[in-house]
py3Dmol code that shows the C-alpha trace and the ligand (Angstrom):
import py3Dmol

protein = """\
ATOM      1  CA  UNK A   1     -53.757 -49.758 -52.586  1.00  0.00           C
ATOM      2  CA  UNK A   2     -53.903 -47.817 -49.236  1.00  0.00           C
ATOM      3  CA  UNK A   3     -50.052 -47.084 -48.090  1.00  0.00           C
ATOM      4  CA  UNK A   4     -49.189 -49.389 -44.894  1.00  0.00           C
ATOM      5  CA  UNK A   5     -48.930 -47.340 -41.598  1.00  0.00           C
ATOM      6  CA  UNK A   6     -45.380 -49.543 -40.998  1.00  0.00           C
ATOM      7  CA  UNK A   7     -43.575 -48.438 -44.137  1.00  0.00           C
ATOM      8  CA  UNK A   8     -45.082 -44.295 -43.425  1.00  0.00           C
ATOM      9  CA  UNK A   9     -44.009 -45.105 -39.771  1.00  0.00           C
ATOM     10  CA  UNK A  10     -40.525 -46.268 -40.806  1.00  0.00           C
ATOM     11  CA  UNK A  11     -40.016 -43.473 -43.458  1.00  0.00           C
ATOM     12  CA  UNK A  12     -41.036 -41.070 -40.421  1.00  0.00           C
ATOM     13  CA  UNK A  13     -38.469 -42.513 -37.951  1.00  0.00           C
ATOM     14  CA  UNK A  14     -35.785 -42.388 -40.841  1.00  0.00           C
ATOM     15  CA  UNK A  15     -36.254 -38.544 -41.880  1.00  0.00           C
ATOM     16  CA  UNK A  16     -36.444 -37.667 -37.984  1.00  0.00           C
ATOM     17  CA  UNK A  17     -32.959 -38.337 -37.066  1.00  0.00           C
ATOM     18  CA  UNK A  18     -31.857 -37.846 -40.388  1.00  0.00           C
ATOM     19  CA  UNK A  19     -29.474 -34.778 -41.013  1.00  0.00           C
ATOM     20  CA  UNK A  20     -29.866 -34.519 -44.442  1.00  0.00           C
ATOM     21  CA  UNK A  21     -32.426 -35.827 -46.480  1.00  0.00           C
ATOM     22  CA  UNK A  22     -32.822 -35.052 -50.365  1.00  0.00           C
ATOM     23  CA  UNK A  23     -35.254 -35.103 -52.749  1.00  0.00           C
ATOM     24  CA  UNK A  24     -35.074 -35.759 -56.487  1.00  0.00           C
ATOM     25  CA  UNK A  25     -38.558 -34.814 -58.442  1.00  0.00           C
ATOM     26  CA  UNK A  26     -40.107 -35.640 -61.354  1.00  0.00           C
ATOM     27  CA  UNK A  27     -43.092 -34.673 -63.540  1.00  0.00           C
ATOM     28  CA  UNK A  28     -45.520 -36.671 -61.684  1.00  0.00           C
ATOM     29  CA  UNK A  29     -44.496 -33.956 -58.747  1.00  0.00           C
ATOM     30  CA  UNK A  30     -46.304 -31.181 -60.877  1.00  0.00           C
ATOM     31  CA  UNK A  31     -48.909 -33.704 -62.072  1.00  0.00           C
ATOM     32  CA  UNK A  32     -51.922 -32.344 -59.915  1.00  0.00           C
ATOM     33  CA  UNK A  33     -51.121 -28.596 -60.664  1.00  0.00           C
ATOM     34  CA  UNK A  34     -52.206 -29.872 -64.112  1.00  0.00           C
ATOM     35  CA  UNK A  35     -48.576 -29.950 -65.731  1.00  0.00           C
ATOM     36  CA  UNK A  36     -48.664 -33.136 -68.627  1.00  0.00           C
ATOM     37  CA  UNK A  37     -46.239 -35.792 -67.384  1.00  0.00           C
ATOM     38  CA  UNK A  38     -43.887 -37.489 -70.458  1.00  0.00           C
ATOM     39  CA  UNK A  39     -44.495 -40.881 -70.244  1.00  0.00           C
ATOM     40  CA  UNK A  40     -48.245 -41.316 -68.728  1.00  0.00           C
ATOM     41  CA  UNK A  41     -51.325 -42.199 -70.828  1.00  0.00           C
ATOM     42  CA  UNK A  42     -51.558 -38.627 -71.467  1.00  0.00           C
ATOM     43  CA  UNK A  43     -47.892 -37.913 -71.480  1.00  0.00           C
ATOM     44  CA  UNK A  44     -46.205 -35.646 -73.736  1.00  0.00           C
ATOM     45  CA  UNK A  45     -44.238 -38.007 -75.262  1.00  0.00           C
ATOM     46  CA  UNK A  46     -47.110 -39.739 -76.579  1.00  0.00           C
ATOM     47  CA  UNK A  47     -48.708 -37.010 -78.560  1.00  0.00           C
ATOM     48  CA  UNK A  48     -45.102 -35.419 -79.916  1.00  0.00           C
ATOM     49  CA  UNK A  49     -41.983 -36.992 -80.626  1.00  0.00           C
ATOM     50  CA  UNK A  50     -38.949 -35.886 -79.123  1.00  0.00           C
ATOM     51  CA  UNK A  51     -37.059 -35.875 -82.041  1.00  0.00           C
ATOM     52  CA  UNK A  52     -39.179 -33.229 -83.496  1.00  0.00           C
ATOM     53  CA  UNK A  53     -39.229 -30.936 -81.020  1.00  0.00           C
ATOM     54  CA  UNK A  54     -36.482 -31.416 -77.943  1.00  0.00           C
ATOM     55  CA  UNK A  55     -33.213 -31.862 -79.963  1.00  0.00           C
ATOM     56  CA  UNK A  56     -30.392 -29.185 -81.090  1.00  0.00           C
ATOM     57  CA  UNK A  57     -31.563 -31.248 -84.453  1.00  0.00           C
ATOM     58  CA  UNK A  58     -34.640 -30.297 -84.537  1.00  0.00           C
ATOM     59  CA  UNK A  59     -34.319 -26.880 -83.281  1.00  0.00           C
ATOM     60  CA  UNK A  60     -32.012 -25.781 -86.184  1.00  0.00           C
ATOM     61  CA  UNK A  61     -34.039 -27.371 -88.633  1.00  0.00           C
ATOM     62  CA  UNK A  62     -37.163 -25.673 -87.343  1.00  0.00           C
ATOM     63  CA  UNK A  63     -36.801 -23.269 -84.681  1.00  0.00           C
ATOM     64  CA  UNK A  64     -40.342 -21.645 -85.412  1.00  0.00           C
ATOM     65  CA  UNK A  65     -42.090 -24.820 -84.842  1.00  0.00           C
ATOM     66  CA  UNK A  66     -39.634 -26.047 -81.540  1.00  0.00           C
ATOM     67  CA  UNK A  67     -40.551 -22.400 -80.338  1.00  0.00           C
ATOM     68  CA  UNK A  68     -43.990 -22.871 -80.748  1.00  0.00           C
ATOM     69  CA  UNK A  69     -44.302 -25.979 -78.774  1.00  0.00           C
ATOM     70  CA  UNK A  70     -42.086 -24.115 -75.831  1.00  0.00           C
ATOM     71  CA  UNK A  71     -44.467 -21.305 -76.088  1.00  0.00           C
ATOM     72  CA  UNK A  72     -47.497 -24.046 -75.801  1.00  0.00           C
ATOM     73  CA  UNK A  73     -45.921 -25.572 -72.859  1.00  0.00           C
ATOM     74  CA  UNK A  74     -45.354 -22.120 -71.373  1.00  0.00           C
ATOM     75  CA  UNK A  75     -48.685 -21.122 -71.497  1.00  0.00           C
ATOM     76  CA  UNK A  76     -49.837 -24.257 -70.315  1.00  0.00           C
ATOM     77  CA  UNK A  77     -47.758 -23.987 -66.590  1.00  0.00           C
ATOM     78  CA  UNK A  78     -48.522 -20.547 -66.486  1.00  0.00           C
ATOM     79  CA  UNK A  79     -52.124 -21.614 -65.975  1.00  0.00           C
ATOM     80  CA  UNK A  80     -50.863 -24.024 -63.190  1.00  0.00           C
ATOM     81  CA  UNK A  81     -50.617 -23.513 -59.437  1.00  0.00           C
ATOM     82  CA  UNK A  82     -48.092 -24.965 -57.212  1.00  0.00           C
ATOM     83  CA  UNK A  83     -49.803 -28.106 -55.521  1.00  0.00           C
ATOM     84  CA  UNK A  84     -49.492 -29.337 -52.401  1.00  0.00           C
ATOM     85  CA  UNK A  85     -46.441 -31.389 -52.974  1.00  0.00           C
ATOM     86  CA  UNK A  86     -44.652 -28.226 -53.951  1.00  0.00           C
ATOM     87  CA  UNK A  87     -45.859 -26.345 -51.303  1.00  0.00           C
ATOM     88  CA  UNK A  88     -44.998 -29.106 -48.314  1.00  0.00           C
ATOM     89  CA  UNK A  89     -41.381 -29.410 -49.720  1.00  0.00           C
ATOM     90  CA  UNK A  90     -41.079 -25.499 -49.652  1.00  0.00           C
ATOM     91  CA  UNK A  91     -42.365 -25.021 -46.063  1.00  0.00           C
ATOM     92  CA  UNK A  92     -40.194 -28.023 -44.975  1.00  0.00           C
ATOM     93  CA  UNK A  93     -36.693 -26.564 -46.432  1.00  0.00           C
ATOM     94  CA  UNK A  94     -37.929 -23.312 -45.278  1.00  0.00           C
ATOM     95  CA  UNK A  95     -37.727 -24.719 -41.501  1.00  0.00           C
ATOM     96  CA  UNK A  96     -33.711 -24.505 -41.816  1.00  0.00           C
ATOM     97  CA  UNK A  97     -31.194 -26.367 -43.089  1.00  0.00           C
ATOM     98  CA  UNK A  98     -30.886 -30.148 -44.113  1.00  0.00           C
ATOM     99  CA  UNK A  99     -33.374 -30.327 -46.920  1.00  0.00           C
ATOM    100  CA  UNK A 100     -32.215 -30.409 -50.961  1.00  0.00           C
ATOM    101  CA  UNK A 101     -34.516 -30.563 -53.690  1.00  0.00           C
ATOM    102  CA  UNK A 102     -33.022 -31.656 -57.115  1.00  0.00           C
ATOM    103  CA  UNK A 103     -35.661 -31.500 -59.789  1.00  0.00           C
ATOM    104  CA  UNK A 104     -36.215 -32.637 -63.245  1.00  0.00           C
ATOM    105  CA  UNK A 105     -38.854 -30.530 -64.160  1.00  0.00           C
ATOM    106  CA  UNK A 106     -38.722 -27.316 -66.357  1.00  0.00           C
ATOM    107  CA  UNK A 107     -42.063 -25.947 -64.919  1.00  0.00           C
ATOM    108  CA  UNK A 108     -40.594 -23.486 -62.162  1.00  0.00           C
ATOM    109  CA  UNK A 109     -43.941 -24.947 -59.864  1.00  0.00           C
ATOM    110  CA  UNK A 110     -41.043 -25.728 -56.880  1.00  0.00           C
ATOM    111  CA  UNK A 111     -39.641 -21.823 -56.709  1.00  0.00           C
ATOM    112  CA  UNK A 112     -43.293 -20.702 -57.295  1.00  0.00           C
ATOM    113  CA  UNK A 113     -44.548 -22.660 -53.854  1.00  0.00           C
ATOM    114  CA  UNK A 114     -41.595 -20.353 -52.394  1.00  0.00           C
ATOM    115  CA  UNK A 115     -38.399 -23.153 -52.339  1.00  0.00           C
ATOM    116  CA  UNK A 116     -34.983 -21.360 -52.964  1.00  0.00           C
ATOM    117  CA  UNK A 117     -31.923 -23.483 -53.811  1.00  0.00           C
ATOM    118  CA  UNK A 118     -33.493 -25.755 -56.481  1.00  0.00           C
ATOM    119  CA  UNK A 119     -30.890 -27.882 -58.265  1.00  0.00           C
ATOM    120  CA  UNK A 120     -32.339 -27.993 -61.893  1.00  0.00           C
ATOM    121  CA  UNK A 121     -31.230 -30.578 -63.893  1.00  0.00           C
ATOM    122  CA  UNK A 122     -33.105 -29.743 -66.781  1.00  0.00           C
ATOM    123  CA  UNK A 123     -33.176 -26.287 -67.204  1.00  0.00           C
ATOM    124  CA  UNK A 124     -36.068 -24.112 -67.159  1.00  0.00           C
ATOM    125  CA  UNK A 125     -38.907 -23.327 -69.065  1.00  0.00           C
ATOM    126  CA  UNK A 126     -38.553 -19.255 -68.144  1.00  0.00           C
ATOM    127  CA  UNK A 127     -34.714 -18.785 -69.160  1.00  0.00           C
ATOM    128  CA  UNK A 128     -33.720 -18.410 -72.229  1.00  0.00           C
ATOM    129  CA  UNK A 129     -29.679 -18.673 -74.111  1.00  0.00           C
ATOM    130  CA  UNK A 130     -28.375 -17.487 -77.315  1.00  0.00           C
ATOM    131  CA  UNK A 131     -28.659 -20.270 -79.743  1.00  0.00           C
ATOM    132  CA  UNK A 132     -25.134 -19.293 -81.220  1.00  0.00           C
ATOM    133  CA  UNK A 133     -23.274 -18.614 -77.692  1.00  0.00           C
ATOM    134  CA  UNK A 134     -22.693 -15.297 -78.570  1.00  0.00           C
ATOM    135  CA  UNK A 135     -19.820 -13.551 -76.386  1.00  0.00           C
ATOM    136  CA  UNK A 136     -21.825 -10.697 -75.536  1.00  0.00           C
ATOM    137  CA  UNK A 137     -25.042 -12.698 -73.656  1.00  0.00           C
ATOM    138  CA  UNK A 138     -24.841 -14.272 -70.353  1.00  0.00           C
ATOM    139  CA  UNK A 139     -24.827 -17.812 -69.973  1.00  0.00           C
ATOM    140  CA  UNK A 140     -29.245 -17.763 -69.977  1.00  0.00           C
ATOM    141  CA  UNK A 141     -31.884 -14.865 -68.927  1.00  0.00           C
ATOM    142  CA  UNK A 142     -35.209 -15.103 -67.870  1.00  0.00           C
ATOM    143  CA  UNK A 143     -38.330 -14.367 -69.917  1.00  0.00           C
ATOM    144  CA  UNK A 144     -41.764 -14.708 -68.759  1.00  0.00           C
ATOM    145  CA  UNK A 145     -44.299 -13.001 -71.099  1.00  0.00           C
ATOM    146  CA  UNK A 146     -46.390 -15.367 -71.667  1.00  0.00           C
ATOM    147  CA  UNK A 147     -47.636 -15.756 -75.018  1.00  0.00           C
ATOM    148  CA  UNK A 148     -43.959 -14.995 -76.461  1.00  0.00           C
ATOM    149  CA  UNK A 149     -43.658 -11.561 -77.749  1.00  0.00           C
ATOM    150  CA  UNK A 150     -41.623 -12.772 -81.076  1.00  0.00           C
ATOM    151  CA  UNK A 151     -41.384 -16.141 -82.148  1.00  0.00           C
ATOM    152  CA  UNK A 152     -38.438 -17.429 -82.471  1.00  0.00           C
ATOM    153  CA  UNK A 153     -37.694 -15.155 -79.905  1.00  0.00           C
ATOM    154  CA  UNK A 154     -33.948 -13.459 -80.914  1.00  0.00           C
ATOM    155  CA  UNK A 155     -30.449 -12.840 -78.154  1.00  0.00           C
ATOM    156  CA  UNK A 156     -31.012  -9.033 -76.968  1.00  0.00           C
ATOM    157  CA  UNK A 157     -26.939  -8.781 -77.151  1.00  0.00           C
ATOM    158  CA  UNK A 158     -26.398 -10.275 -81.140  1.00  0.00           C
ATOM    159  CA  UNK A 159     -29.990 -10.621 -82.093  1.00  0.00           C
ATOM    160  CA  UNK A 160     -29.703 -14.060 -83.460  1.00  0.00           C
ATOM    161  CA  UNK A 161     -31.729 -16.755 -82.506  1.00  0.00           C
ATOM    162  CA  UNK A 162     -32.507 -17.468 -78.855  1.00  0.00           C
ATOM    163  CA  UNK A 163     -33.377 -20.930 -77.455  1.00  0.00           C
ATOM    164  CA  UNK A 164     -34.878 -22.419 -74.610  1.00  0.00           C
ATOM    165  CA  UNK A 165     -32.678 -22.762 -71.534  1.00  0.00           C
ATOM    166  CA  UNK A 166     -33.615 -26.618 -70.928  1.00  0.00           C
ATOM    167  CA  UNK A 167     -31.392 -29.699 -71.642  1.00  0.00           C
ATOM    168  CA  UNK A 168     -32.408 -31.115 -74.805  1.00  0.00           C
ATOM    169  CA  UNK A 169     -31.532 -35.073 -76.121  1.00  0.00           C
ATOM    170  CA  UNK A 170     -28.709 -35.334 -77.134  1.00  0.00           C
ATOM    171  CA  UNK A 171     -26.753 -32.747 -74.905  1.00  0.00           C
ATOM    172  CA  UNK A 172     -25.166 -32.790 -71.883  1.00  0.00           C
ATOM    173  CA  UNK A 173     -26.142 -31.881 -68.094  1.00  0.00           C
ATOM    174  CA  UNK A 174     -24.948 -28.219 -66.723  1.00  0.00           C
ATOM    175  CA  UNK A 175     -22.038 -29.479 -65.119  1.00  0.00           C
ATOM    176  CA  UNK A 176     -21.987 -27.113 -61.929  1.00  0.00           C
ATOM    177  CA  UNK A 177     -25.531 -28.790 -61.395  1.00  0.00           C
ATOM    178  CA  UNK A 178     -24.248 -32.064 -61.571  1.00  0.00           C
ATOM    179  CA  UNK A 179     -22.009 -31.285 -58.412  1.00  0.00           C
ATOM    180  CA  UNK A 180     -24.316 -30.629 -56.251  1.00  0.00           C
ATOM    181  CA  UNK A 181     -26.581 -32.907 -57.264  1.00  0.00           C
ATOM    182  CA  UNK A 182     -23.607 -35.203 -56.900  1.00  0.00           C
ATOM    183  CA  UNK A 183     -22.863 -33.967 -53.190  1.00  0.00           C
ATOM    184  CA  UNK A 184     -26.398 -33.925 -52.440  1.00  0.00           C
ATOM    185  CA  UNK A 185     -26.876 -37.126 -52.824  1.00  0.00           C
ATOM    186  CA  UNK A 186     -24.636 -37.897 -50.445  1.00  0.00           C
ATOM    187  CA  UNK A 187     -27.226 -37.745 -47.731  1.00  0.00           C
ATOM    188  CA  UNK A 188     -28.840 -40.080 -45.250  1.00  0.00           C
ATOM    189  CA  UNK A 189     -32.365 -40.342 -46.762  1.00  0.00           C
ATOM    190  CA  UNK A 190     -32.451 -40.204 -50.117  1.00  0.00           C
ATOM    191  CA  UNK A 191     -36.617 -39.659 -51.667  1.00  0.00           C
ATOM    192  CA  UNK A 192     -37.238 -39.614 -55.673  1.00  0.00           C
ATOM    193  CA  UNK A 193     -40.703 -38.586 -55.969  1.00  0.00           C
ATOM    194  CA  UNK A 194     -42.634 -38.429 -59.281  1.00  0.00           C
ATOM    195  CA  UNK A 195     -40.448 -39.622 -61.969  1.00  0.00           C
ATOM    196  CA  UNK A 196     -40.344 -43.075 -64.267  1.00  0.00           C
ATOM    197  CA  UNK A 197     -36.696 -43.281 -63.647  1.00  0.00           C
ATOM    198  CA  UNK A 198     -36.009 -43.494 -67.089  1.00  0.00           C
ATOM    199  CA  UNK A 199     -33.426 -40.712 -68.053  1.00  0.00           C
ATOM    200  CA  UNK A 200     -30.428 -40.769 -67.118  1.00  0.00           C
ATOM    201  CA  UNK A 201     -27.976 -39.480 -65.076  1.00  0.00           C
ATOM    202  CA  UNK A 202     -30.647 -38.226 -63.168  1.00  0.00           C
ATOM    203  CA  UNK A 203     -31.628 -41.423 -62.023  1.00  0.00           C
ATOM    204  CA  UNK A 204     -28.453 -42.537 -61.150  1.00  0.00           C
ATOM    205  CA  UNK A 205     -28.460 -40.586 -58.538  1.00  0.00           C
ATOM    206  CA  UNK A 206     -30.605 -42.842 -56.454  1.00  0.00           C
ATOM    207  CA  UNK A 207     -27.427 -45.507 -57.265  1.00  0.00           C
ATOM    208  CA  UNK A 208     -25.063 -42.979 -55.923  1.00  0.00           C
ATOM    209  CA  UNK A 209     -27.159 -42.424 -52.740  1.00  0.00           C
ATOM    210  CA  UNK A 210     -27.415 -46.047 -52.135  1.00  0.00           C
ATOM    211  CA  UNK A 211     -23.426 -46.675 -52.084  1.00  0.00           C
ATOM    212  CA  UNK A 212     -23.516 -43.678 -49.926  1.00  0.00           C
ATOM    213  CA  UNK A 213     -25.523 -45.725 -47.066  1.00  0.00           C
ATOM    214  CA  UNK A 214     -28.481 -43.272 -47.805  1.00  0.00           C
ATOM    215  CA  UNK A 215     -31.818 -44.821 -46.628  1.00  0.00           C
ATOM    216  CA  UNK A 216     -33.770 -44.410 -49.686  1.00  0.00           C
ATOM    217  CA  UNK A 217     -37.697 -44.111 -50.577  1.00  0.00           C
ATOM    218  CA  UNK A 218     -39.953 -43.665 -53.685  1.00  0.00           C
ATOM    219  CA  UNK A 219     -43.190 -41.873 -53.832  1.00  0.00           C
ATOM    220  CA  UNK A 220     -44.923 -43.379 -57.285  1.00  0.00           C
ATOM    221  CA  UNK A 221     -48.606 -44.192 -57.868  1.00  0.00           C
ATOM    222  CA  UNK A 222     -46.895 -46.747 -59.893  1.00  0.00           C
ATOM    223  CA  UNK A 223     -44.169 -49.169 -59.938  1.00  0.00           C
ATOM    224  CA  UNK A 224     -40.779 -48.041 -61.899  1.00  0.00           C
ATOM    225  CA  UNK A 225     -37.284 -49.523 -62.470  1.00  0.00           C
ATOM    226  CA  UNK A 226     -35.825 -48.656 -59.318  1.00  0.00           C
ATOM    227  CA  UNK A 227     -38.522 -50.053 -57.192  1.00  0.00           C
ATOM    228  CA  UNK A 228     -37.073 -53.189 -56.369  1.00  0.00           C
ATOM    229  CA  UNK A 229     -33.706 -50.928 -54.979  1.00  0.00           C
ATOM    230  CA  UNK A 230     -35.339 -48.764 -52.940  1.00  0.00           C
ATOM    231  CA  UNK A 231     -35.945 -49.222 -49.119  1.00  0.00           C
ATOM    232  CA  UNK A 232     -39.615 -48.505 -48.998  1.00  0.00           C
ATOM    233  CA  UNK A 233     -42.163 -47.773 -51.844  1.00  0.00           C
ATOM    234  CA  UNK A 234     -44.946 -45.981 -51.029  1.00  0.00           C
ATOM    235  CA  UNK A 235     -47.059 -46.534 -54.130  1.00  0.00           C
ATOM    236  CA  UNK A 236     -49.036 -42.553 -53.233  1.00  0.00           C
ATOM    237  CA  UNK A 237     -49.599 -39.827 -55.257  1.00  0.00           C
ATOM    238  CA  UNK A 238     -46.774 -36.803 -53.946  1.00  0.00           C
ATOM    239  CA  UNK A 239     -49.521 -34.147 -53.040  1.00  0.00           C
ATOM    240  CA  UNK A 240     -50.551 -36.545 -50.435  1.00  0.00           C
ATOM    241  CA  UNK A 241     -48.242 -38.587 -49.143  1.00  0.00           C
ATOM    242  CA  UNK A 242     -45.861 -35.686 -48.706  1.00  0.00           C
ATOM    243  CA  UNK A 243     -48.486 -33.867 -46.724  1.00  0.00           C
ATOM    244  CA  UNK A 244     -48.616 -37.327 -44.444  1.00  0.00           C
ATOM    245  CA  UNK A 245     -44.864 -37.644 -44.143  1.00  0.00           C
ATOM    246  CA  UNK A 246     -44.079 -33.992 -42.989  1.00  0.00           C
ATOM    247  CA  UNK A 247     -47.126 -33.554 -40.589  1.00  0.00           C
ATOM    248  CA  UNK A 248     -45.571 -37.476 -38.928  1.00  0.00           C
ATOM    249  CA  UNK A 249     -41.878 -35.122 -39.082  1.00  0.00           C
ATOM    250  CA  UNK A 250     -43.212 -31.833 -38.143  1.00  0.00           C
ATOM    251  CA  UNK A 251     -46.189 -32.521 -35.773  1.00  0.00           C
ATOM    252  CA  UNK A 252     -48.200 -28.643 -35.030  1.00  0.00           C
TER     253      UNK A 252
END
"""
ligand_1 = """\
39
LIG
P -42.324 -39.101 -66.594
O -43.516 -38.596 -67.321
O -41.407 -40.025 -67.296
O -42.798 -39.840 -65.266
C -43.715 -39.271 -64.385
C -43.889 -40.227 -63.226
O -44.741 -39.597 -62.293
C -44.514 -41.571 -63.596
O -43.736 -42.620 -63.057
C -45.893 -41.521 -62.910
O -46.307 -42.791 -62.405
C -45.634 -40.565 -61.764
N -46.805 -39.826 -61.258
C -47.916 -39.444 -61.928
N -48.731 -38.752 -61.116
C -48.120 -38.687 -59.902
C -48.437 -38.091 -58.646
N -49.588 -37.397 -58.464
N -47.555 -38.232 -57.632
C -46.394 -38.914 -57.801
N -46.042 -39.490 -58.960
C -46.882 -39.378 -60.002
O -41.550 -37.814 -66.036
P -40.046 -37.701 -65.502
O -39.610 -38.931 -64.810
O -39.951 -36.418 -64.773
O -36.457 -34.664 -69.782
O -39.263 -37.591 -66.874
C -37.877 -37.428 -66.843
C -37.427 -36.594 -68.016
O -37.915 -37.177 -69.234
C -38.006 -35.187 -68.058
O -37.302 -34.265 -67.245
C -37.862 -34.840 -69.515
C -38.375 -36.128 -70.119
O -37.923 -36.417 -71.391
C -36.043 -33.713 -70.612
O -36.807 -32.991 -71.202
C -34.557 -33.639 -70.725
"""
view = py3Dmol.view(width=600, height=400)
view.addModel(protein, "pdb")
view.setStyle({"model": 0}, {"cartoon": {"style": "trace"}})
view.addModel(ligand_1, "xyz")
view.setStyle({"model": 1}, {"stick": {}})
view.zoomTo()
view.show()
C-alpha cells in the first residue's frame, strides 16, 4: 500500500517546527542491512527459544552454548552494513542538536552509520561484563574479534566467566538509560520505527510521549499494538520512508 502524500506531508510539517523529535528503533531498523528481526517469519525467535539462550538461566546452565549463539549473531552483523535508515538518522542528528535516537537493537549498525549519543536499551552485542561482577572489571568492555578468540570468553581482571553486555529476560533495564530515555521522550514528535512493540518498557515509551503532548508516528511495513495510538502510520519500510521524510525536512 503506497504511503499517502497527506499523512508524509503532515509528518513533514510536524518535524519542521518541531524542537525535539525522538526516535525509538527496532530490529526491523537493521532489517535491510540483513540483521534477522525476532518476531518476523524468519525471526530469531522462531528458530531458538529464548529460554535457551537469552536468560541469566540459561547462561549459567550453559554458557558454552549461550556463547556460541552470541558469537553466531556476532558474526552475522559483522557481515552487515549500515542501511540507509541508519545512515539518514546519523546525517540528520549530525545537522545539530534536537534529534535522539533510543534503540533496541544490540547490532551497533546506528554508531557504525556515524550517530553518537545512542541510548541503548538493550545493550550491545560488542561489550562484554564479568558474569560474577567482579570488583576489579569495569561495569562492561568492548570486544570485537570476530569469531571469539575463547569461548566462553573469561573477565581479563578475575578470569571467570564473561557474558554478553545485553539485557537478557528476566533482568532489568540499565537504569541511567532509562533516564534519558525517560527525558527523551519528553519531546514534541515522538517516531518508533521498526519494532513489534512487544517488550516492554521500551514500548511504553511511546505512552509516556503521548501524555507528554508529543505528536507521535510509526514507521512499520506492518500493523502493531500501538497503531491505533499513534498519530499517523506510515505502513513503509524505514530505509525508505526515512530517506522521504528527511529530504521533505532537509530539502538540498
Ligand atoms: P521484532 O522482531 O519484534 O519486530 C521487528 C519489527 O520490524 C516488526 O514489527 C516488523 O514488521 C518490522 N520491520 C521489518 N522490516 C522492516 C523495515 N524494513 N522497516 C521497518 N520496519 C520493519 O523486533 P523488536 O521490536 O526490535 O530484546 O524486538 C524488541 C526486542 O525483542 C528486542 O530488542 C529483543 C527481542 O526479544 C531483547 O533481546 C531484550
Amino acid at each position: 500500500m503506497p504511503v499517502e502524500r497527506d499523512a508524509l506531508d503532515q509528518v513533514v510539517a510536524r518535524l519542521r517546527s518541531a524542537k525535539s523529535v525522538t526516535v525509538l528503533t527496532g530490529a526491523g531498523v537493521s532489517a535491510a542491512s540483513g540483521v534477522p528481526t525476532f518476531r518476523g517469519p524468519e525471526g530469531l525467535w522462531r528458530s531458538f527459544k529464548p529460554e535457551d539462550l537469552a536468560t541469566p538461566q540459561a547462561f549459567r546452565r550453559d554458557p558454552e552454548l549461550v556463547w556460541e549463539w552470541y558469537d553466531w549473531r556476532r558474526q552475522r552483523v559483522a557481515a552487515c552494513l549500515p542501511n540507509r535508515a541508519h545512515e539518514v538518522l546519523a546525517a540528520w542528528a549530525a545537522r545539530g542538536p534536537g534529534l535522539t535516537v533510543i534503540t533496541q537493537n544490540v547490532d551497533g549498525l546506528h554508531e557504525r552509520a556515524g550517530l553518537v549519543d545512542v541510548i541503548r536499551l538493550h545493550g550491545s552485542l560488542w561489550e562484554l561484563s564479568c558474569w560474577s561482577h567482579c570488583r576489579q572489571s569495569p561495569e562492561s568492555w568492548r570486544d570485537e574479534s570476530v569469531p571469539l578468540v575463547q569461548i566462553p570468553p573469561a573477565c581479563p581482571w578475575c578470569h571467570g566467566l564473561a557474558r554478553p553486555a545485553v539485557v537478557w529476560f528476566g533482568e532489568a533495564l540499565d537504569p541511567g538509560q532509562v533516564a534519558r530515555a525517560d527525558a527523551a521522550a519528553r519531546c514534541d514528535v515522538f517516531m518508533v520505527v521498526g519494532t513489534s512493540s512487544v517488550v516492554y518498557p521500551a514500548a511504553g515509551f511511546l505512552d509516556l510521549a503521548r501524555a507528554h503532548g508529543a505528536f507521535t508516528v510509526e514507521i512499520n511495513p506492518d500493523e502493531t499494538p500501538v497503531t491505533s495510538r499513534v498519530d499517523v502510520a506510515l505502513r513503509a519500510p524505514a530505509e525508505t520512508i526515512l530517506d522521504t521524510l528527511v529530504t521533505g525536512l532537509h530539502p538540498s
